[in-house]
N, C-alpha and C positions, 0 to 999 in steps of 0.2 A: 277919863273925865278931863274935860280940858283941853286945851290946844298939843298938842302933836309936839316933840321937840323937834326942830331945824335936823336936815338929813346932812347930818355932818360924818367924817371918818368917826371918832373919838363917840361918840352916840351907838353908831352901829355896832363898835367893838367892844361899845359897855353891854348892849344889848346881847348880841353873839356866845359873852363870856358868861352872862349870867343864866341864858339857854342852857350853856354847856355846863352851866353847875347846879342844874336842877335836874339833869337827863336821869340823873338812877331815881331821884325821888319820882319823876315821870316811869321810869320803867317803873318800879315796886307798883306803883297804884295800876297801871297797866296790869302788872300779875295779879294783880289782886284781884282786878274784875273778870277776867279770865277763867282764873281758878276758881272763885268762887259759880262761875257761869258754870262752870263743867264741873261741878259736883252738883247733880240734880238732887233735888228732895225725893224724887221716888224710889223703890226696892228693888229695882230691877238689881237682877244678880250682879250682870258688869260695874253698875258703881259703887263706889266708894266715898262715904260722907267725911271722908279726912284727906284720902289723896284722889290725885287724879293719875286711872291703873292706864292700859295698855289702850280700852275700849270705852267707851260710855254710851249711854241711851240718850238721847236730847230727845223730850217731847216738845212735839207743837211746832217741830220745824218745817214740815213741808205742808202740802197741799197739794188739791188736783190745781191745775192750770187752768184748768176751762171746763166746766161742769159739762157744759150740752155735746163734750165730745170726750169724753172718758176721762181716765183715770193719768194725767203726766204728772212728777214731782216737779214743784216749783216752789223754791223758799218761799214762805212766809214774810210779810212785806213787814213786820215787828222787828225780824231776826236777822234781815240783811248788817244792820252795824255790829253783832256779836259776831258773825260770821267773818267780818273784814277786821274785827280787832283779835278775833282770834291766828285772821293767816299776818297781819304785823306783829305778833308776839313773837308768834315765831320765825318769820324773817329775822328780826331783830335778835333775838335769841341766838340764830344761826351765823350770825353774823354779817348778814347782805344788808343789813339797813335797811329802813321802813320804805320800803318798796308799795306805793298805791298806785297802781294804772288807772284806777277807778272811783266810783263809788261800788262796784260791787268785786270781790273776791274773785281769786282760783275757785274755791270751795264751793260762791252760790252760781259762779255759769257751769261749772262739771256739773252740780245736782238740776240744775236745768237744764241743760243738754243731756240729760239719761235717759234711754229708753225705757218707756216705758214699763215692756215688759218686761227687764231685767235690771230697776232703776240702779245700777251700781257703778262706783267709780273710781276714781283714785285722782290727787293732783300730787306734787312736790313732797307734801308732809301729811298727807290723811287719805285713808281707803272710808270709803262711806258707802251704805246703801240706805235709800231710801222704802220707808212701807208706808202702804195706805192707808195705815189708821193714824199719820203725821209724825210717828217719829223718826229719827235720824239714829241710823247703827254709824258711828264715828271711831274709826281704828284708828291710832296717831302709827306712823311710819318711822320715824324718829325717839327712839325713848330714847334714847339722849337730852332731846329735850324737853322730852316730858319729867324726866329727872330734875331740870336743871329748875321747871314750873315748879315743880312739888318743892326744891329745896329754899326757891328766893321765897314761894308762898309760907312757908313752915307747916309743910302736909302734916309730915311724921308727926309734927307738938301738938299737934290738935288732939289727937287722942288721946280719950279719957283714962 
C-alpha cells in the first residue's frame, strides 16, 4: 500500500536481510503443506495418517487426456501447483535450492509423457504410476528426505 520506497543500496539490503530471516518460517509452512498434502484421508493400506511412509496413494490426480481417443495420464489441472510444490520441497530439502524451470514439475511432464499402456515413471526423487480410476501410486526415491518431512512436520507427535 502506497508508494514503492526509492531503489536505493541500503533499501535492497534491508529487504534481502529480512527474506533471509524469514526462509525457515517460509520453509516450515512449505512442510507443512506438503505434509499435510501427502497424508490422504483414505485407507488405502500405503498410508499413514501421522507420517508420510515410503509410498502414498494420491486420489484425483490424473485423468484421461482426451476422451474421444482413449485412455492417456494427464495431471489434473487442480493438482498441477501441489505437484510443483512438492518437487521444491524437496529440491530444497536436498540442497539444490528452489529450482522452477516452469510452471509445471519434473513430476507433471514425466506423468504426461507415460505411455499409455504402461503409465509409469520415475524423475530425480519419485517412481510414480498412474491408473485409470485417477489415482497416482507415488514412491519417494530418497527416504532421506522423506525422514527429514516427517521430522521438521512432527510426524511421529501426531500420534495418539
Amino acid at each position: 500500500r502506497g508508494p514503492l520506497p526509492p531503489l536505493t543500496m541500503p533499501n535492497v539490503q534491508s529487504w534481502i536481510a529480512s527474506a533471509q530471516g524469514s526462509a525457515e518460517t517460509l520453509l516450515r509452512e512449505k512442510v507443512a503443506e506438503v505434509f499435510n498434502w501427502l497424508r490422504p484421508r483414505s485407507d488405502y493400506k500405503t498410508n499413514d495418517k501421522y507420517v508420510v511412509g515410503k509410498r502414498v496413494v494420491l486420489e484425483y490426480m490424473v485423468e484421461r487426456a482426451d476422451p474421444r481417443w482413449g485412455w492417456k495420464p494427464n495431471v489434473n489441472y487442480d493438482k498441477w501447483q501441489i505437484l510443483t510444490s512438492l518437487e521444491t520441497l524437496f529440491t530444497t530439502m536436498d540442497g539444490r535450492g528452489e529450482r522452477t524451470k516452469g510452471w509445471k514439475s519434473d513430476l507433471h511432464t514425466a506423468i504426461n509423457a507415460a505411455d499409455p499402456e504402461n503409465p509409469v515413471g520415475e524423475t530425480t526423487y519419485f517412481r510414480f504410476r498412474a491408473c485409470r480410476n485417477g489415482n497416482l501410486h507415488l514412491e519417494f526415491r530418497r527416504p532421506d528426505l522423506v525422514a527429514k518431512l516427517n521430522q521438521i512436520a512432527g510426524g511421529m507427535t501426531l500420534r495418539p
